[in-house]
N, C-alpha and C positions, 0 to 999 in steps of 0.2 A: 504494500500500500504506500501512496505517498506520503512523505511525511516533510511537512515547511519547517526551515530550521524556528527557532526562535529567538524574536528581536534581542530576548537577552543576551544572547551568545554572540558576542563582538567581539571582533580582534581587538587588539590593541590598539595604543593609541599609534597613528599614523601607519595601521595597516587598515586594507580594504575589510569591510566587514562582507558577511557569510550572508548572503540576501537571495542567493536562488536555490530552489528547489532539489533536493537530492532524491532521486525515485529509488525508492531503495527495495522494491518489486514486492517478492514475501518473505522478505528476509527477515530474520530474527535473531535477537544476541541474549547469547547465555553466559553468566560472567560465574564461574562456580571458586570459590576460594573455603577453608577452614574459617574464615575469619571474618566473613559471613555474617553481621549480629551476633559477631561473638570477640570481643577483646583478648588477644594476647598477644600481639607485637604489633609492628611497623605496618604490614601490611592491611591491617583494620583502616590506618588511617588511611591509606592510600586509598582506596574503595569508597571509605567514608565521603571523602573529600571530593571525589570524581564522581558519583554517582548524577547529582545534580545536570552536569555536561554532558554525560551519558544520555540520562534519560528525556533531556531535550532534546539530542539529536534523535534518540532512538524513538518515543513517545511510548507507546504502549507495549510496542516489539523488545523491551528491554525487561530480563528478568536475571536477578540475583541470585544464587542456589548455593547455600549453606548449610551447616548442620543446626539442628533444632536442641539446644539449648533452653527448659525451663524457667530458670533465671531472667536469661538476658530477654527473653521474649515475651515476657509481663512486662519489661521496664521500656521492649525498644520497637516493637513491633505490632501492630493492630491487624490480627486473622480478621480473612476477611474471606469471599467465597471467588472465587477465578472469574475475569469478567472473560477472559480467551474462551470459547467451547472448545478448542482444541487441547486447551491447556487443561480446563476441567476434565474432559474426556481420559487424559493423559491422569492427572491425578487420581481421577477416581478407581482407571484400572490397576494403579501401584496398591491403592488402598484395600481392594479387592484381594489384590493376590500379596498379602499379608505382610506392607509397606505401612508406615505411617508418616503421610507428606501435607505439609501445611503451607498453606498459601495465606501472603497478606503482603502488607504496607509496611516499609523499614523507616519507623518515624524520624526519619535528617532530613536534611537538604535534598529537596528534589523530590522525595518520597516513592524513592523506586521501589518495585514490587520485587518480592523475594519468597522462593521458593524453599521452604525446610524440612530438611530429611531428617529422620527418627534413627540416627545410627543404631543406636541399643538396643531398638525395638525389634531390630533383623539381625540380630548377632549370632542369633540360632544357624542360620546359612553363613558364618565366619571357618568353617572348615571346610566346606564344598567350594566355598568361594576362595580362600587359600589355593587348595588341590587344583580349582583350574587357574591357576594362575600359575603356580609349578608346571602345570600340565603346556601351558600357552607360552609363558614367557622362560622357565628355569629360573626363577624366583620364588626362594625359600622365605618367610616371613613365621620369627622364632615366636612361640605362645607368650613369652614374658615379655614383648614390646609391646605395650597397650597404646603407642601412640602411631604404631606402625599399625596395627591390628585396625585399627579407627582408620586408619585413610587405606587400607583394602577395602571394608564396607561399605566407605564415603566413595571409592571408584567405581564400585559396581550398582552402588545405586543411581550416581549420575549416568553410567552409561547407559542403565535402563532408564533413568531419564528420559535420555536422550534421545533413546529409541525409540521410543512410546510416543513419545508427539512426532517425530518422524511419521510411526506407523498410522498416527491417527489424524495425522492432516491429508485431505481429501485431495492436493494438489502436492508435487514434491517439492519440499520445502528448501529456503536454502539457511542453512543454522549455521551464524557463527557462534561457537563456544570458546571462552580465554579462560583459559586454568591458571591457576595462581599457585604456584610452589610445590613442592614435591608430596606434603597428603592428597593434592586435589586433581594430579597427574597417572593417575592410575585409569581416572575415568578416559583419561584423553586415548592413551594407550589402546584401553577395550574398544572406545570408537572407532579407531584406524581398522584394529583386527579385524571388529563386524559390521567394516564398512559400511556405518552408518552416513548420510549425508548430510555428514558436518565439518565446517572449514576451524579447522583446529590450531590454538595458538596458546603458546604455552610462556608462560612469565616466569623468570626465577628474579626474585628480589636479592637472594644470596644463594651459593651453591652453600649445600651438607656438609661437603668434604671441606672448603677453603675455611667453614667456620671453625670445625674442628682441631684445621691444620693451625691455626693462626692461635687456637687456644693452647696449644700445645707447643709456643714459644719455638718455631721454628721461623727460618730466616725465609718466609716466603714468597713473595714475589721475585725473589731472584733465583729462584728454583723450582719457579711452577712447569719450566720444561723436563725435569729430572723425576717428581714425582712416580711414585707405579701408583697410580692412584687404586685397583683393585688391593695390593698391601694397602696402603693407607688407610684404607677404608676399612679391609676388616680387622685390621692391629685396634684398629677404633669402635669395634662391635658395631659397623651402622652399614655393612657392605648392601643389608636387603634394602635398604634406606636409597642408597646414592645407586644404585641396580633401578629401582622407581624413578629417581631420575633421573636418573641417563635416560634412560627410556623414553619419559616422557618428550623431552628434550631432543630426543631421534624422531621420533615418531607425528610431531608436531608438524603442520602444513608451514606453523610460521614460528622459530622461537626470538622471545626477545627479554632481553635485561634491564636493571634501571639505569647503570652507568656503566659507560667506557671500562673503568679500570674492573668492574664485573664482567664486561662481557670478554676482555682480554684472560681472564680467571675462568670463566665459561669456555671457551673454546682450549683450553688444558687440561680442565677436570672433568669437563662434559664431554669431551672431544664432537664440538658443533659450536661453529661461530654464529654469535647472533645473528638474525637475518633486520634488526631492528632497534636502536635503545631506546627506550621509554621513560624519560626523569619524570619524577616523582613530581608533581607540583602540589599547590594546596589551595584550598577557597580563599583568595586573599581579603575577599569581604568579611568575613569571618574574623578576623582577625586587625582589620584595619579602621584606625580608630582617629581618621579622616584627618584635620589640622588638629587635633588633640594630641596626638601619641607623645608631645614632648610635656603636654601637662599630665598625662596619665602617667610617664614616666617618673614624673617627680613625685606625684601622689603614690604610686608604689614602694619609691623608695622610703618616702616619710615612713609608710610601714613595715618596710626593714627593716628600718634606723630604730623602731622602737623594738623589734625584737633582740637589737645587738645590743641599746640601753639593758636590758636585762638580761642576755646573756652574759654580758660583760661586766655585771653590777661588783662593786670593788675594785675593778682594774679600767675601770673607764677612761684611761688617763691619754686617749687622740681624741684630735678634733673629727667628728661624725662627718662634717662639710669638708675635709680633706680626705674621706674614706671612700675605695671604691670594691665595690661587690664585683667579682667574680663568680662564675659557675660551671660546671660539669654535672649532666644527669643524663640520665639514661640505664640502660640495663649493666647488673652489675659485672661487666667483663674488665678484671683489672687492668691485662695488657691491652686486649684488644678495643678495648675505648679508648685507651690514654691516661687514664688514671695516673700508672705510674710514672709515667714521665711530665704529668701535669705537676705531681708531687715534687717529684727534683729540681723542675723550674722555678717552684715558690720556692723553693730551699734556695735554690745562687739567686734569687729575684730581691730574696728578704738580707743577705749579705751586699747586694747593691745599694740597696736603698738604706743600711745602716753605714754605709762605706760614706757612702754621698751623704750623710744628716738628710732623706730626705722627709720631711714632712706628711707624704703619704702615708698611709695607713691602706694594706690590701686587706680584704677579709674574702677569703676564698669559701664557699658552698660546695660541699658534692651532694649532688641528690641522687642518692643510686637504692634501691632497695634490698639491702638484705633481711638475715634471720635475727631478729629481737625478740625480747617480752615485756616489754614496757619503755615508757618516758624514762629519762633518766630523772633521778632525783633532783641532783642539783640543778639540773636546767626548767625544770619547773618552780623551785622556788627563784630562780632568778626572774623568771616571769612573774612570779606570784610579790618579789621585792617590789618590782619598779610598780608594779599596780599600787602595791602598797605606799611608794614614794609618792605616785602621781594625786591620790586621795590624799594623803597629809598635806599637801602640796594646794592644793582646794580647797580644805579647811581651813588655814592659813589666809587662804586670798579673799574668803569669802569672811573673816574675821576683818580683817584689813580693811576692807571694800565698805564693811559695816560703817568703820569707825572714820574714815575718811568721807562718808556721805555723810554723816553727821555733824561731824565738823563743817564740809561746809555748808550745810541746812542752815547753820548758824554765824553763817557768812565771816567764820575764819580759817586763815590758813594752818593747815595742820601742821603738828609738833612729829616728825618726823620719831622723836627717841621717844612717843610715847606709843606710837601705832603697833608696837609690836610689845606684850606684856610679855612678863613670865610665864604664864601657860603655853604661849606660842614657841618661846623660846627653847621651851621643856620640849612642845610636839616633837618641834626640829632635830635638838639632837636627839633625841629617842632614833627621828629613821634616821638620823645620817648613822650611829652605830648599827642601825639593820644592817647599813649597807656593806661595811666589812666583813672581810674574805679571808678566810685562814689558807685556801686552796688556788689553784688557777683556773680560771673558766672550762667549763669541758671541750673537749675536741669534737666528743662524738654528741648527739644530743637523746641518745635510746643505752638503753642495755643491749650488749650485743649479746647472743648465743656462745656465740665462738670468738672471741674478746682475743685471745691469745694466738688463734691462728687467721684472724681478719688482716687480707692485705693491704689494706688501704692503713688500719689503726696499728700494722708492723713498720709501715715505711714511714708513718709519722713518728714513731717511735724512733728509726735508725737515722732522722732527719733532724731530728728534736726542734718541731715548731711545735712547741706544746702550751701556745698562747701566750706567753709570759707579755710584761709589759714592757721588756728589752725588744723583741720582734716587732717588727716592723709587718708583717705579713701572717695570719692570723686563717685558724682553719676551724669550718664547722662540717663534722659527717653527719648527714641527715638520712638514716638510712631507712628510709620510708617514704612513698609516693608524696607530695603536696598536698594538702585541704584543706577547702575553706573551713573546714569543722574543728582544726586540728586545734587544742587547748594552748598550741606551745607554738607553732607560726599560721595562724588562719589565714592563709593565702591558697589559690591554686594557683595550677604553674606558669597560667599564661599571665595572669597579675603579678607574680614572682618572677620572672623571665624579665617584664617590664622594668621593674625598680631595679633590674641590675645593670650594671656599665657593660661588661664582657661577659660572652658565653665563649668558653674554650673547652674542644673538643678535638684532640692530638689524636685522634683516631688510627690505632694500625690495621684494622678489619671495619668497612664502611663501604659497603657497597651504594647508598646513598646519603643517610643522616638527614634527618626532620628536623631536629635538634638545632643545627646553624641553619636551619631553611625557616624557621618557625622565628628563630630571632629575628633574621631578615626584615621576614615581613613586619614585624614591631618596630623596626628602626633598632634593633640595639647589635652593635659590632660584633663580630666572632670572628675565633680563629678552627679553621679544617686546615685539613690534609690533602697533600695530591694522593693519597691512597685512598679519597673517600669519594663517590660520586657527585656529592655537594659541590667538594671543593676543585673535584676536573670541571665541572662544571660553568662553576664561575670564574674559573682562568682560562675559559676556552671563548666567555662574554663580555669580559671586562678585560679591557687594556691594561690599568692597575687596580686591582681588587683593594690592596689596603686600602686606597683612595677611601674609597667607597666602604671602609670597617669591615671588609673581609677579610683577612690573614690566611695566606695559605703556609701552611706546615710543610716543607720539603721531607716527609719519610720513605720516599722511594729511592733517591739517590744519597739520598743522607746516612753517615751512622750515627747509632742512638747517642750517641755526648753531642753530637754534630748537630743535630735534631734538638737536642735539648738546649744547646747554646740557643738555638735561632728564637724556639721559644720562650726564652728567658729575655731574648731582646727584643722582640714584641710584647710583652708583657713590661719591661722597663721603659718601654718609648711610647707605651700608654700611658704607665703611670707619670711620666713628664710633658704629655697634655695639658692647655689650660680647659679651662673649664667649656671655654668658649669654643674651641676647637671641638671639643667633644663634643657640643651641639651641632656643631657645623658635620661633623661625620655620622652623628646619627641622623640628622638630614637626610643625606646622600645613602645611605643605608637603605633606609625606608623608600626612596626608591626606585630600592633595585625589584619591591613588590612585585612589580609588571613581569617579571622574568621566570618568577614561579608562581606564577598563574594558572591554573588547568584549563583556562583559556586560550594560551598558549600552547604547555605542555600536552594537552590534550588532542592535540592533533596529528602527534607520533602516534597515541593507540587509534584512529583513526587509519591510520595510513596502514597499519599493521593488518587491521579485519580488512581493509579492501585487499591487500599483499593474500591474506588466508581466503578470501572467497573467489580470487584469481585464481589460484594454487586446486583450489577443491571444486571449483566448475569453473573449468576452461570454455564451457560451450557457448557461457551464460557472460562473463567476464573476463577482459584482457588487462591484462599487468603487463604497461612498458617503463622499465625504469630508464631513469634521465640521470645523467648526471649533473649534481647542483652545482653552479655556477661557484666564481671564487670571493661576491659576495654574499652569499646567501647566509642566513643569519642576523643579527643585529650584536655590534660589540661597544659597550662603554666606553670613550676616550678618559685618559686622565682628564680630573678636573683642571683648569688652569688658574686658580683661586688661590684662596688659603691652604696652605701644606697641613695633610694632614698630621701631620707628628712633628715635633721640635728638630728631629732627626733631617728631616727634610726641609727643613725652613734655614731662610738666609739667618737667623736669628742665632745667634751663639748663647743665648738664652734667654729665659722664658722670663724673666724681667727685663723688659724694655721699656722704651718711653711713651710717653701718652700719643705724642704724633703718630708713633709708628703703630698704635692699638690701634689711630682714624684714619691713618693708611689702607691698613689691614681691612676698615669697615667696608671703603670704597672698592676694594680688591674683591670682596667676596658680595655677589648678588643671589640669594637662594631664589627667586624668580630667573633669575637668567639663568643658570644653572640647571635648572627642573627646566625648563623651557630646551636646553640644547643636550641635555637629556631626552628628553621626546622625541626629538627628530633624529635621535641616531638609533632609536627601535624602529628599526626597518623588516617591510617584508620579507618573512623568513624564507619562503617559497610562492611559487604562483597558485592565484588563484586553486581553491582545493578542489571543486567542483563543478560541473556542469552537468545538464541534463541528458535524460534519457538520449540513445544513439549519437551523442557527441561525446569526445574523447573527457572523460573525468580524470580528474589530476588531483592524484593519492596529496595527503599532508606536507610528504616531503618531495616534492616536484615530480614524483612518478605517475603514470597516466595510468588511469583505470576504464577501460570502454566496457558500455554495454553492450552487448550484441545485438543485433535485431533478431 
């Protein structure tokens, strides 16, 4: 059926927008992932945030297919009865022949419909369903993997999916299906087998093997050609694991990655070079918080600043207005995030800045999750201090306030040494002795489980930043997700993300990162890696990324001291920022927004289902690829303004005189600036589309014809 795109869906600023009709005949898109209305990694988001763009190109033709989750589908999804007859016909036969599949609405963005399959409910056919799979592929899948054993059930029930509406649509249908990662690649597999007709395209956000390699502290990117990746994989008990995806990943009409330095790791370990990359982008509405973002900035940090007052209570002794928040969060992998080398850098970062006298105060945040059982102690009564300082503190003002209205009621000026009695005097010091400390602030702010063998609370220990009021650089382990509910920082992450200066993320395993793509879009600087998708990313769009408060980490050609230098001098060339400067890069920061956009980004998965419906009906559709010109794309120039770092300024330091402050004001216009920003996002490729029997031009400048 035809389907008109929708007004909302506009390029960018100063590309052609999307205004004609794409026939997209009976074609239908099936997007099946684990994670589905169900959270547990990066992938959720991904889905989450693209559905929206999806389901305006696609309209009603668009359906989600996930596993059915109790939980999450009281909180996220409204069952509802299939308005497709074909889809109903399809469901009702699964349900029949002793399936249980629920259909409804996935309440986000966009409200795309989604299919949910009952893995548990058909676990009874979990050994038949093995057996042919041994029988089909020579894939053994051990009884004690319950997470392997779930994406057998999850492949065979999508493939009967798949089939089922195949069989019960009255005209043959043309189904694209995108699998998402190695549970959801089993279905794709049995399609090819029982050549169903469906154009099959398979995502890996991360290979099995590279994560496992990268956990296990080997030097890997410069021996992904050496690899025997079948040892690898079963020295690691996950051989039936990375056996499912290879497979997939063979077996696919189209496979695609989210970044370069993935899909270079992809065609090593998967032995199959992308046919596609796919960057991750995000609803940058969502998240953008229009000419505000530099006062929601400040209004976040104010509520930092008070969780540091009481963390800090007793040792308060920097000024809060010369303090800048740092952060690292994300899942707990010590090497492979960068944890540890984010650790080492505050260790020679905080010898800098005591070397130099400087005045800065860093206070670094890890937000990672590990295993606790409670608050720590002492860090709730520092919270529980400064509440109590703030109350004495308003009794006091409101005693004061008394007796100076009175005064002058009585039309005199008041006696300064009388305003404050001895009761007052008594409140006072009462809290000022609360406020001494026999101890130093904590490091961590939970009980840990494993206290003695935590690596993050080992390297603070062989580092000794352990708070004191000699350091200059100061650390909180916050080993639990964000909440605005939490007793001890009621924040979530995106209001905490805000009130910080720098998010750093040394990444040595990153196939994309949300994490610097989420700051982005807020306006706040970070630092990635060229080992991470993010940061190939924005060094292949930006002329100079620091400009712009991106930092890229050199860990592919780097070694780790080398690595850790460079880090450490990004993080000291921050901290000798003026204040001013800092607004001016989070400016330019915010926006780089346009660049992960799923308005933009969204037209690589685009290009891919046209690549997979060429592949899987040649009769019906032609795939010509073009080669994209040399400037295809849009790239950042440096700014020509104010330098972003001390480092790069003609300035031999950051005390200078007031002329060259008004120099400086004339030099830098954020109107003109955003303005020659605009014009250098140019069309990435030609026009994507055209109508029926005229040549249609995939995302990326390749041509897709109908046939007549």
């Amino acid at each position: 059926m035809p389907l008109a795109r929708s007004l909302s869906v506009t390029s960018l600023s100063g590309l052609e927008e999307w205004d004609e009709e794409f026939d997209l005949e009976d074609a239908v898109l099936f997007e099946i992932a684990w994670e589905v209305a169900n959270k547990v990694g990066g992938i959720y988001t991904v889905i989450q945030t693209k559905a929206r763009l999806t389901a305006e190109e696609w309209g009603e033709n668009y359906f989600l297919v996930g596993p059915y989750v109790e939980s999450n589908v009281r909180t996220q999804v409204e069952l509802i009865e299939p308005t497709d007859p074909v889809l109903k016909r399809t469901i009702d036969k699964m349900n029949s022949s002793g399936c249980k599949v629920y259909f409804g609405r996935w309440l986000i963005e966009g409200s795309p419909y989604v299919i949910l399959i009952d893995v548990a409910f058909t676990a009874w056919s979990l050994d038949r369903w093995k057996s042919e799979l041994w029988e089909l592929c020579d894939i053994g899948v051990p009884w004690f993997d319950r997470e392997a054993n779930d994406a057998v059930l999850f492949g065979f029930l999508t493939a009967w999916l798949l089939g089922e509406y195949a069989a019960q649509s009255e005209e043959p249908p043309h189904i694209v299906a995108q699998f998402h990662e190695w549970l959801a690649g089993l279905g794709l597999v049995l399609c090819r087998h029982r050549q169903l007709p469906v154009a099959t395209i398979f995502t890996t956000h991360a290979t099995l093997l590279g994560r496992y390699l990268c956990a296990g502290n080997v030097d890997f990117y410069n021996n992904l050609a050496q690899f025997n990746v079948d040892k690898e994989a079963g020295d690691r008990q996950i051989y039936h694991r990375y056996c499912l995806e290879r497979a997939a990943a063979h077996c696919a009409h189209v496979f695609t990655t989210v970044s370069q330095i993935t899909a270079i790791e992809a065609e090593f370990l998967l032995k199959r070079k992308p046919d596609i990359v796919t960057p991750n982008g995000l609803n940058v509405k969502k998240f953008s918080a229009m000419h505000e973002f530099q006062n929601l900035h400040a209004q976040s940090k104010n509520r930092i600043q008070e969780f540091i007052r009481g963390h800090f209570y007793g040792h308060l002794d920097f000024n809060l207005d010369k303090c800048l928040f740092l952060f690292i969060a994300g899942r707990y992998e010590f090497s492979n995030k960068g944890a540890d080398i984010f650790l080492e850098a505050l260790a020679r970062l905080n010898y800098l800045l005591r070397v130099n006298q400087s005045d800065v105060t860093v206070i670094a945040f890890f937000i990672m999750p590990a295993r606790t059982n409670n608050f720590n102690v002492e860090t709730l009564k520092g919270q529980a201090v400064r509440k109590q300082l703030w109350d004495t503190a308003q009794t006091v003002k409101e005693r004061f306030g008394k007796k100076l209205y009175e005064s002058l009621l009585v039309g005199q000026l008041p006696d300064v040494s009388k305003m404050l009695d001895k009761e007052d005097f008594t409140i006072m010091k009462r809290a000022i002795f609360a406020t001494q400390r026999q101890c130093q602030p904590p490091v961590c702010t939970h009980n840990m489980l494993e206290d003695s063998s935590d690596p993050i609370l080992n390297c603070v220990r062989r580092i000794g930043l352990f708070n004191s009021s000699a350091d200059r650089v100061k650390i909180i382990f916050h080993p639990e997700f964000l909440s605005s509910t939490s007793p001890l920082l009621p924040m979530d992450y995106e209001e905490f993300v805000r009130g910080c200066h720098l998010g750093v993320f040394p990444s040595y395993y990153e196939p994309w990162g949300y994490t610097p793509a989420e700051c982005t879009v807020m306006g706040i600087p970070s630092i990635s890696t060229n080992l991470s998708g993010f940061g190939c990313f924005m060094e292949e769009h930006i002329a100079d990324p620091s400009a712009y408060g991106i930092y890229i980490l050199d860990r592919r050609f780097r070694g780790v001291d080398e690595s850790c230098n460079q880090l450490t001098s990004f993080l000291f060339q921050f901290c000798k920022q003026s204040r001013r400067q800092r607004i001016i890069q989070r400016n330019r920061t915010e926006r780089l927004s346009d660049l992960l956009d799923w308005r933009y980004l969204g037209r690589y998965y685009i290009s891919a289902r046209h690549m997979a419906l060429a592949k899987a009906f040649p009769d019906t559709y032609v795939y010509v690829p073009h080669e994209p010109n040399s400037t295809s794309g849009f790239r950042y120039p440096r700014p020509a303004s104010v330098p972003p770092s001390p480092a790069l300024s003609r300035h031999s330091s950051p005390h200078h005189s007031e002329a060259e402050d008004n120099d400086e004001d004339e030099r830098y216009d954020e109107d003109l600036e955003a303005e020659k920003d605009r014009v250098n996002i140019r069309q990435p490729y030609t026009t994507p589309f055209k109508n029926k029997s005229s040549a249609v031009l995939g995302a990326n400048g390749n041509s897709l014809a109908l046939k007549n």
